[in-house]
N, C-alpha and C positions, 0 to 999 in steps of 0.2 A: 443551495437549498439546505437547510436542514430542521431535523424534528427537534423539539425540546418536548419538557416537561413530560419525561416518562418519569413512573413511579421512582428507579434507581436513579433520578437525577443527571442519569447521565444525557447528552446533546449526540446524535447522530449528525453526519455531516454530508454532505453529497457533492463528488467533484471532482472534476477529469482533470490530466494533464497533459493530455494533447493540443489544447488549444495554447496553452502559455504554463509548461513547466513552472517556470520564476515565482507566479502565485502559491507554490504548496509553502513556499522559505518562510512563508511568514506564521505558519500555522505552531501552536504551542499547546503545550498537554494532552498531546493525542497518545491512547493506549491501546488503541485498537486499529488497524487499518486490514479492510478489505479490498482486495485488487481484483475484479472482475476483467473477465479477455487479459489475464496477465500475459496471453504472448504479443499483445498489441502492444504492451509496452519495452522500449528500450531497458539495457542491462541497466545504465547511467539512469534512468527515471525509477528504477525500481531502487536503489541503490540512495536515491534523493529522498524518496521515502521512506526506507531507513533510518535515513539518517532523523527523520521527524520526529520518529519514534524517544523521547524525554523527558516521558514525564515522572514526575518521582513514585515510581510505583516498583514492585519488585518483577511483576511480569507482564512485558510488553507483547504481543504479538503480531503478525500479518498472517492474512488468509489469503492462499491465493487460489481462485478459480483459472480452467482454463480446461478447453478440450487440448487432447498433446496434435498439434499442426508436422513436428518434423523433429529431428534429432537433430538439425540444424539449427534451430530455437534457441536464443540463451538459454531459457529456461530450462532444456534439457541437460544440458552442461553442469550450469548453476545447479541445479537439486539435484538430480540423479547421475553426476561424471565426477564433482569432485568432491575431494573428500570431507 
């Protein structure tokens, strides 16, 4: 799913990677990603999404939601353990 034709021309995109990871490889000039339940996701699936991140612009970023579930969570490690 996604929105077009807002005023900044920019396309909103809407899309999980639970059902089939391999679908994000193909995705190009994204400058923005939002990861909602970012503990639902794998280190390896956040990391794919990353890597998506190319488009020729100077600042890329991701947003990630999440309530904190455990200190056992990648996500705990990842952001707040290393350095």
């Amino acid at each position: 799913m996604q929105i077009e034709n807002l005023v900044s021309g920019s396309i909103i995109y809407f899309d999980g990677v639970d059902d089939d990871p391999e679908k994000i490889k193909s995705i190009d000039g994204i400058t923005d990603i939002v990861i909602e339940e970012a503990t639902e996701l794998t280190e390896d699936d956040f990391t794919q999404l990353n890597l998506r991140l190319r488009a020729p612009v100077d600042y890329l970023q991701i947003y990630l939601m999440f309530n904190p579930i455990s200190k056992k969570n990648w996500v705990y490690d990842y952001f707040f353990v290393r350095p």
